[in-house]
KOLPA-340916 format. One record per residue (C-alpha): residue number from 1; residue in three letters; x negated, y, z negated. Coordinates in Angstrom, 2 decimals, decimal comma, always signed. Layout:
BEGIN
<NUM ALA <X Y Z>>
...
# end
This chain:
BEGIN
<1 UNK <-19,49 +9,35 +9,35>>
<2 UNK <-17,87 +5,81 +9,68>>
<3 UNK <-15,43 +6,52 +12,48>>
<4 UNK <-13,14 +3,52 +11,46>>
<5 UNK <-12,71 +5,12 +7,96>>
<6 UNK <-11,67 +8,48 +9,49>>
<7 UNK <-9,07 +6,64 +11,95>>
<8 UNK <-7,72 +4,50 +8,74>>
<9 UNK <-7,45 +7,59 +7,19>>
<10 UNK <-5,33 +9,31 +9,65>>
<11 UNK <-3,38 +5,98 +9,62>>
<12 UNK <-2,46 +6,14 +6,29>>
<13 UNK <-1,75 +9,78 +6,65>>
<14 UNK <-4,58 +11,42 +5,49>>
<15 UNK <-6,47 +12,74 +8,20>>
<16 UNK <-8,04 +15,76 +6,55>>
<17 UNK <-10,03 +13,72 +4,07>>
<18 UNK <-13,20 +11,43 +4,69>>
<19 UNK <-15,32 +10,20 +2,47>>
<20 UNK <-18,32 +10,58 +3,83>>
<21 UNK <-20,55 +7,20 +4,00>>
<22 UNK <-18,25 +5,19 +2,06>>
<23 UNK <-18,10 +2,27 +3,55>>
<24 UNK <-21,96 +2,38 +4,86>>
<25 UNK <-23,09 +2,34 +1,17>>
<26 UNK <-21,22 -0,14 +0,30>>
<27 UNK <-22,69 -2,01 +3,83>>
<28 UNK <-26,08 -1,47 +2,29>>
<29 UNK <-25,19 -2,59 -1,58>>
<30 UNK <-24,09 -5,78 -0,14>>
<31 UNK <-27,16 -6,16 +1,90>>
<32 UNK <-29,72 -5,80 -1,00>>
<33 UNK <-27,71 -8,76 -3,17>>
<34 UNK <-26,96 -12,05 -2,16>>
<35 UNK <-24,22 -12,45 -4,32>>
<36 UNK <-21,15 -10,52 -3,26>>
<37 UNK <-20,36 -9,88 -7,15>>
<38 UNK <-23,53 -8,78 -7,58>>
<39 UNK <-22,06 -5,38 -5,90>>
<40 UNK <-19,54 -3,55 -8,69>>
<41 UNK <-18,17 -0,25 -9,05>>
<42 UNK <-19,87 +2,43 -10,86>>
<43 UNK <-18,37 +4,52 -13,20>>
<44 UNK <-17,20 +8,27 -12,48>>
<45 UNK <-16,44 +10,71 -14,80>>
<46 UNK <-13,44 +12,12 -12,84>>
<47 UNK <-11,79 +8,95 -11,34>>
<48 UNK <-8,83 +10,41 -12,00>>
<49 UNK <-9,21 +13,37 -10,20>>
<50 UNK <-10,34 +11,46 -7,08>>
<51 UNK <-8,60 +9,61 -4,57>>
<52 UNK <-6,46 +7,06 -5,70>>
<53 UNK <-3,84 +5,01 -3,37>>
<54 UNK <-1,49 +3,28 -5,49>>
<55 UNK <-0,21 +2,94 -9,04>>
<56 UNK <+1,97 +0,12 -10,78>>
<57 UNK <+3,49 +0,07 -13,98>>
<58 UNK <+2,16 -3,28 -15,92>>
<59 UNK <+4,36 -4,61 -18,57>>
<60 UNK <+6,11 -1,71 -20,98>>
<61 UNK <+2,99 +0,34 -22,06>>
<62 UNK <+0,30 +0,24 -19,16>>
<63 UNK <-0,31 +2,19 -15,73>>
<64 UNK <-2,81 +0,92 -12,90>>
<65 UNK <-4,21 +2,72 -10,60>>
<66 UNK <-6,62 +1,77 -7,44>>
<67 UNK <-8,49 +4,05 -5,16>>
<68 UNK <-11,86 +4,70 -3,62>>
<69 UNK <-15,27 +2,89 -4,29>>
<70 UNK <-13,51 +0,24 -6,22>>
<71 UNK <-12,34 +2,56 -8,98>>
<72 UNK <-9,39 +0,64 -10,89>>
<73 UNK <-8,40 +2,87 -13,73>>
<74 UNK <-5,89 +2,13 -16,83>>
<75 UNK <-3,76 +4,24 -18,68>>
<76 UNK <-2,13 +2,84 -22,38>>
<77 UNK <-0,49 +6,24 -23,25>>
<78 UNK <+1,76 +7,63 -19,95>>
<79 UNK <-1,12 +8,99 -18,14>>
<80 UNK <-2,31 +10,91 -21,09>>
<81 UNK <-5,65 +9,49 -20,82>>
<82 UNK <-7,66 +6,78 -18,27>>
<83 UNK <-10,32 +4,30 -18,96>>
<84 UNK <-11,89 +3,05 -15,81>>
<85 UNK <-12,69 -0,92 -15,41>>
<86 UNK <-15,95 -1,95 -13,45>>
<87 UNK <-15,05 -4,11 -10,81>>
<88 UNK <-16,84 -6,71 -7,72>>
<89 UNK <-16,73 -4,39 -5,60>>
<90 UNK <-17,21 -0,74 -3,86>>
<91 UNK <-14,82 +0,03 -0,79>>
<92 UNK <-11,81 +1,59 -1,18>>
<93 UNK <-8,76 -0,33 -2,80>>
<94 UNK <-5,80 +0,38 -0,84>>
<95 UNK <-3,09 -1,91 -2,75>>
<96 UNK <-2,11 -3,24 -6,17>>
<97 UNK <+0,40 -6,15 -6,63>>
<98 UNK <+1,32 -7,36 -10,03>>
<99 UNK <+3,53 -11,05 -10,02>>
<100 UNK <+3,57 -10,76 -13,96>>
<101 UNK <+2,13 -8,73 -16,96>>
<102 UNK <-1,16 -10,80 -16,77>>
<103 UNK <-1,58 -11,81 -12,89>>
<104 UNK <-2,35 -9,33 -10,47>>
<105 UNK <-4,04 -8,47 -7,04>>
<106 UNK <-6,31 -5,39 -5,70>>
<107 UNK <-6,78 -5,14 -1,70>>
<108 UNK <-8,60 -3,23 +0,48>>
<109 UNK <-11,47 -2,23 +2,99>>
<110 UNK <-13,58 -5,21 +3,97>>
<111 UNK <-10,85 -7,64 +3,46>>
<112 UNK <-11,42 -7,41 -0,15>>
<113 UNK <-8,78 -9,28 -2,06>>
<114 UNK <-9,35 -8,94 -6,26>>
<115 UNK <-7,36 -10,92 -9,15>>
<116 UNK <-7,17 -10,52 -12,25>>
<117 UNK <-5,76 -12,69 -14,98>>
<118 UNK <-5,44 -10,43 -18,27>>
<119 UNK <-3,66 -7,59 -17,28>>
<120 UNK <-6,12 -5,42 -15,20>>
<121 UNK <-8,82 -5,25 -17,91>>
<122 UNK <-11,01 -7,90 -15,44>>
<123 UNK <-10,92 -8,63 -11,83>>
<124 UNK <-12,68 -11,45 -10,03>>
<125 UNK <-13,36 -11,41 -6,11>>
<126 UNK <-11,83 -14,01 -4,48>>
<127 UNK <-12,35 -12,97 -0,85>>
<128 UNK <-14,25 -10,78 +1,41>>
<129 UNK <-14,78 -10,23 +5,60>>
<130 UNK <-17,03 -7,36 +5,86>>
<131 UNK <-16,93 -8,05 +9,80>>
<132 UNK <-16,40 -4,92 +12,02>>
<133 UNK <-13,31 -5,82 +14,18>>
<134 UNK <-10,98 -6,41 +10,96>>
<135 UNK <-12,13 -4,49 +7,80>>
<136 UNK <-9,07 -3,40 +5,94>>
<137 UNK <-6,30 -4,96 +3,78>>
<138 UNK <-2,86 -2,60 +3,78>>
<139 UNK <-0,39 -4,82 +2,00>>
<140 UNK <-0,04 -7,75 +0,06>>
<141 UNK <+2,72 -9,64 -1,44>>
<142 UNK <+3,34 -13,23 -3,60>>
<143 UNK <+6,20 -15,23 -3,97>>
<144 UNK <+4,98 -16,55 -6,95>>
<145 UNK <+2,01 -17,09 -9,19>>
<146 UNK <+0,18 -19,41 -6,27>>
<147 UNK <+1,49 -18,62 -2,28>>
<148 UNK <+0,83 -15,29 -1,00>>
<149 UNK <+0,40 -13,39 +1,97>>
<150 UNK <-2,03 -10,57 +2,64>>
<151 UNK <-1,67 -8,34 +5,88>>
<152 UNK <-4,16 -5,27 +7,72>>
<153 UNK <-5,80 -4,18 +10,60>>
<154 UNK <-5,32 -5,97 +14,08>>
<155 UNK <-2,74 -8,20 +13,13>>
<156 UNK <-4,70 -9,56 +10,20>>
<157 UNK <-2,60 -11,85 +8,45>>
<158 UNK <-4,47 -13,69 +5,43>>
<159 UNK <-2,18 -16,72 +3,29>>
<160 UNK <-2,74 -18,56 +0,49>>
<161 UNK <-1,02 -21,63 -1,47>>
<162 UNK <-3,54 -21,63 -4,44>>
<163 UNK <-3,48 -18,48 -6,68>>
<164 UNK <-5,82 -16,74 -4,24>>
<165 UNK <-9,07 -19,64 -4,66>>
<166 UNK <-8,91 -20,05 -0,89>>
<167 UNK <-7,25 -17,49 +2,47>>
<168 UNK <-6,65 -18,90 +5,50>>
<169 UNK <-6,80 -16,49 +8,31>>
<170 UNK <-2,91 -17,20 +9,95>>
<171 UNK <-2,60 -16,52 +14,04>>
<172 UNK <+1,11 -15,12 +14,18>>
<173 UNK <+1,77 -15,80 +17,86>>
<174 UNK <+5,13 -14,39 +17,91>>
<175 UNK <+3,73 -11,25 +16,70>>
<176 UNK <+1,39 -10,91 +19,44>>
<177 UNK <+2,21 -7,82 +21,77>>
<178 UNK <+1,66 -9,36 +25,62>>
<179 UNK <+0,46 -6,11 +26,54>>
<180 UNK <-1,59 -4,55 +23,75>>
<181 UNK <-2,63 -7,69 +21,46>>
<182 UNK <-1,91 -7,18 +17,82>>
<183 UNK <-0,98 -3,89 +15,85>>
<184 UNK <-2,12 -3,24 +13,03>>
<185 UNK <+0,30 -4,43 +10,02>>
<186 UNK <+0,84 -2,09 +7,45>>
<187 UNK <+3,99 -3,31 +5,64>>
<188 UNK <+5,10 -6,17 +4,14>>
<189 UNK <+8,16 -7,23 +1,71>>
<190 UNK <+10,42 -9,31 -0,11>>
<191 UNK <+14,45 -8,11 -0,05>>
<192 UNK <+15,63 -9,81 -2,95>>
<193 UNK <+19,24 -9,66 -1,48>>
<194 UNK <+18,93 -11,38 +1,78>>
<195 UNK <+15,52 -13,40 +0,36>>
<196 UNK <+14,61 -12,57 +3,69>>
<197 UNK <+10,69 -11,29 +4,38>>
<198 UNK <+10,08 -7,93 +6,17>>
<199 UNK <+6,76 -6,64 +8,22>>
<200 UNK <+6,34 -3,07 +9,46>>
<201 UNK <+3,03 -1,67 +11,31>>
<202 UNK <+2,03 +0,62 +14,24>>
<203 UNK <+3,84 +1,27 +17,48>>
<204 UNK <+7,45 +0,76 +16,22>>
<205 UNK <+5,97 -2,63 +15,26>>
<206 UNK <+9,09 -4,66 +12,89>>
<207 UNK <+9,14 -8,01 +12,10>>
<208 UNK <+11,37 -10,57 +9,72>>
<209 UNK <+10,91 -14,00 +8,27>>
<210 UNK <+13,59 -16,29 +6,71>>
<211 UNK <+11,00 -19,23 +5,80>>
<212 UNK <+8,57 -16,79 +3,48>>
<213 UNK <+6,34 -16,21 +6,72>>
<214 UNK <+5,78 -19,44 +8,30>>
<215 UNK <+7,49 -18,19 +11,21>>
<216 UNK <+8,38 -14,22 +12,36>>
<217 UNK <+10,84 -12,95 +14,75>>
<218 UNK <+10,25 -9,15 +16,11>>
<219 UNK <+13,08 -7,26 +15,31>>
<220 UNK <+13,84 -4,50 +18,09>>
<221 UNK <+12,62 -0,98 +16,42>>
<222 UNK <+14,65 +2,30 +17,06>>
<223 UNK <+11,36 +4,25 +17,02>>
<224 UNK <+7,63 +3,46 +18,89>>
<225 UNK <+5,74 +5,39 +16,65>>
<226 UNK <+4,10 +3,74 +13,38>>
<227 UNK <+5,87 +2,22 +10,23>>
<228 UNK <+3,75 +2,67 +7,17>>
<229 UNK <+6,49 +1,01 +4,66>>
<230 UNK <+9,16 -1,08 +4,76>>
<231 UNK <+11,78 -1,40 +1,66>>
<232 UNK <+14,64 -3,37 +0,39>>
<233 UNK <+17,21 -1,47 -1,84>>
<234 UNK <+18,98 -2,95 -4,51>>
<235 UNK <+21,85 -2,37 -2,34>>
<236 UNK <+20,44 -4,92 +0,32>>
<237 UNK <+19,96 -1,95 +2,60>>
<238 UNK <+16,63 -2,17 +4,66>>
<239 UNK <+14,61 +1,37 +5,02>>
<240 UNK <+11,56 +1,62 +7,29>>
<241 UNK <+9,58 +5,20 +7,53>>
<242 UNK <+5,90 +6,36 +8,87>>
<243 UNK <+4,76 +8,98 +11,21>>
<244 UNK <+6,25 +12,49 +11,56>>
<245 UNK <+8,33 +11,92 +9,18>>
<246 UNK <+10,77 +9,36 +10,55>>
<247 UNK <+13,20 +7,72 +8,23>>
<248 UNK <+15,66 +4,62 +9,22>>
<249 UNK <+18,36 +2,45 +7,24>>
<250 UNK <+19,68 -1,00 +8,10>>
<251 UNK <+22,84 -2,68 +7,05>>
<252 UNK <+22,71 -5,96 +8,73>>
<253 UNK <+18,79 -6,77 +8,44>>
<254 UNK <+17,14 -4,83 +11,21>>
<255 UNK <+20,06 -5,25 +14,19>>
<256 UNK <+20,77 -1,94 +13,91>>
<257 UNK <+19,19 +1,63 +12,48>>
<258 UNK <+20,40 +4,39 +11,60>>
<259 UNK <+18,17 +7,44 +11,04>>
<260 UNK <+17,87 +10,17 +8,36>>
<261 UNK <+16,89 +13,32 +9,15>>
<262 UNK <+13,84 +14,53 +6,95>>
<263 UNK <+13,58 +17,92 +7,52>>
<264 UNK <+9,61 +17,08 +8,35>>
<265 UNK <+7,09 +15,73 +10,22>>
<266 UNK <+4,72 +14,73 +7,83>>
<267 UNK <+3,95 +11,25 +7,37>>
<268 UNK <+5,91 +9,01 +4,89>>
<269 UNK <+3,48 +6,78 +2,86>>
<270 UNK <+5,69 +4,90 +0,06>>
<271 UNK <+9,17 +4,50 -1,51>>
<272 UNK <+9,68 +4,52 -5,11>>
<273 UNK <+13,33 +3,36 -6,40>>
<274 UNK <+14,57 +5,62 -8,88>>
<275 UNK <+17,38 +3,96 -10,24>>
<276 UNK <+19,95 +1,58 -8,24>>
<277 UNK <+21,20 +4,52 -5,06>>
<278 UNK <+18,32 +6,84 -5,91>>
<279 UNK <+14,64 +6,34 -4,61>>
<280 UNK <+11,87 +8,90 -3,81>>
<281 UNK <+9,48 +8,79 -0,49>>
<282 UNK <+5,77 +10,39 -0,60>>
<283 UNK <+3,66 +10,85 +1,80>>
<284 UNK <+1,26 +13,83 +3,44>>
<285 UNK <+1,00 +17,61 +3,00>>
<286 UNK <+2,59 +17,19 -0,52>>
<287 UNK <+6,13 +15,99 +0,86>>
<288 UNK <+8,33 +14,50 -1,80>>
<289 UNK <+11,92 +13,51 -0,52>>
<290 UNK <+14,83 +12,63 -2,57>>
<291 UNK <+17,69 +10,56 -2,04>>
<292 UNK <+20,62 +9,61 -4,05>>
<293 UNK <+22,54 +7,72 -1,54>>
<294 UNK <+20,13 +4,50 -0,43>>
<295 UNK <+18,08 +7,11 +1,91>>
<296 UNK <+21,50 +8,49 +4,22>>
<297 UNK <+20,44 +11,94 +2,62>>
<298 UNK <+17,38 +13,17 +1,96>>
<299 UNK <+16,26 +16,51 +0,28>>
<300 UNK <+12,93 +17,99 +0,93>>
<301 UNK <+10,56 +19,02 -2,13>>
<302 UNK <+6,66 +20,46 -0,72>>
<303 UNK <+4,06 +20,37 -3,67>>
<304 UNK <+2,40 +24,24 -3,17>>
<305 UNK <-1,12 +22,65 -2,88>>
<306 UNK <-0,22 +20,39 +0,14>>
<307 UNK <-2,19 +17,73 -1,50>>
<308 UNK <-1,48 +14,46 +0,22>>
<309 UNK <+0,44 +11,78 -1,57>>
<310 UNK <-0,14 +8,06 -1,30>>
<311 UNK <+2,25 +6,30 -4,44>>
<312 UNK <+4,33 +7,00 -7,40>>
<313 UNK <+5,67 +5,45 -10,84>>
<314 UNK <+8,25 +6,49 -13,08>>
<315 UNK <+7,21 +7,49 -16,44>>
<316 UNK <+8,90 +6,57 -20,03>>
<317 UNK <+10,08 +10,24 -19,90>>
<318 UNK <+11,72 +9,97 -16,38>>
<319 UNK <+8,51 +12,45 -15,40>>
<320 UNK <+7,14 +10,62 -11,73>>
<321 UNK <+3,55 +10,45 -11,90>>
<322 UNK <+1,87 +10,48 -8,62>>
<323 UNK <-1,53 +9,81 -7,08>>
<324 UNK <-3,39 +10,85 -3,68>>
<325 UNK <-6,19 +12,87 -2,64>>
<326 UNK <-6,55 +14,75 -5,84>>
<327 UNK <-6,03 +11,66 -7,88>>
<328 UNK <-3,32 +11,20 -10,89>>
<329 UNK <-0,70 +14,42 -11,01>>
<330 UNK <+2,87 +14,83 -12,05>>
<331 UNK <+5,31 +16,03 -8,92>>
<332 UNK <+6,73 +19,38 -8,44>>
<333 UNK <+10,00 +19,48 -7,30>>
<334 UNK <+10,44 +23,31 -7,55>>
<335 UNK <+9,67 +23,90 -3,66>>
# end
């Protein structure tokens, strides 16, 4: 058993599920070729019923989804039906990042960052660091169609200026921690109100940029546990949640928190906006929160089967779609 994959796991808040050997096959399918590409994802029969850690909405009509062994799966018809694409590679895909209805980006274990330039239906490899001390991807976000940022494990902080042809490997001094080194980074985004950059990670770790990330200033965190997500709100209201169910709002860009009480412990994975006040939060042991109010109130929905939850999208019939552990399901909010 690959003891990083089980401590990424409990990172991203789901510590009781490992897939066993993952990452060591995919070691030894990129030993026996030469050619990174060479390695591609095989199909499965139930990719949608496996784990899956994000989902986007792609123009009006199409739903992506990412998850383990490099499965990228489509859906034309609300979820109704999937079609998997074979991709470069085999480690899990923790990310997915459309900038338009054609460009789009797939990260993940082994620093693998994917593109594609026709709407998900091909992806091309355009970088990859299967080195031990910094194997995973977490986030990723693009200003536009050429300068991007990528962020991960150990204060891995990945840029590029050219549509993702070349990454330069960024040392964030500021970020540094004089006692600890670098934490991992597990946030990043874009608040479209203050066009101001924000970075979450582990140990309370909170960062923001004014120049698109040339240069970060720590902002002082009101918890020291881990941040797994980091949000703007329409309303330019800042929300950062992660472990044990912590939830905090910001005002005035990260001076001050206020925090939310949950009702949980269970970690918080992502936010979904629902419409402009009204957003959900998913995260472990099938917790679905609700807020109408920009995250000041929260109410508590539990799935029954406790499955964990890693994303969500809002459906043409207002229906949220989810996907996790158990793949693509609808939520339950009658618990």
């Amino acid at each position: 058993m690959n003891k990083f994959f089980c401590s990424l796991l409990i990172v991203i808040q789901f510590s009781s599920y490992c897939l066993a050997g993952q990452d060591e096959e995919a070691d030894e399918a990129g030993k026996s070729n030469t050619n990174a590409q060479a390695v591609v994802s095989t199909k499965a029969a139930k990719a949608s019923k496996r784990l899956l850690m994000d989902i986007q909405r792609v123009g009006e009509s199409k739903l992506i989804a990412v998850g383990e062994r490099g499965h990228i799966l489509i859906s034309e018809d609300e979820a109704n039906s999937w079609r998997q694409v074979i991709v470069p590679t085999q480690v899990l895909l923790t990310k997915l990042l459309f900038v338009n209805e054609k460009i789009g980006w797939a990260i993940g274990h082994q620093q693998n960052i994917l593109k594609t330039e026709d709407g998900g239906e091909s992806w091309t490899l355009k970088y990859e660091n299967a080195s031990v001390d910094q194997p995973a991807l977490f986030d990723i976000w693009f200003k536009d169609e050429n300068f991007g940022i990528a962020v991960g494990a150990y204060g891995l902080y990945l840029r590029t200026d050219d549509g993702g042809e070349t990454w330069e490997d960024i040392y964030q001094e500021s970020l540094e921690d004089v006692e600890i080194g670098f934490t991992h980074f597990y946030g990043i985004t874009f608040d479209q109100s203050s066009e101001k950059l924000f970075m979450a990670g582990e140990l309370g770790f909170l960062a923001i940029s004014g120049d698109y990330g040339e240069s970060w200033e720590r902002i002082e965190s009101p918890y020291h546990g881990s941040f797994f997500g980091i949000e703007g709100l329409p309303n330019g209201r800042i929300i950062a949640f992660g472990l044990r169910g912590h939830l905090f709002w910001s005002d005035d860009l990260g001076q001050t928190w206020e925090q939310s009480e949950t009702g949980t412990t269970s970690g918080l994975q992502r936010a979904l906006m629902l419409n402009s006040k009204s957003l959900l939060i998913v995260g472990s042991d099938g917790t679905q929160l609700i807020s109408k109010d920009n995250a000041e109130t929260v109410k508590l929905y539990k799935r029954s089967d406790r499955v964990h939850l890693a994303s969500a999208v809002k459906l043409e019939s207002d229906e949220i779609l989810l996907v996790g552990v158990n793949g693509v399901m609808k939520a339950d909010f009658s618990h």
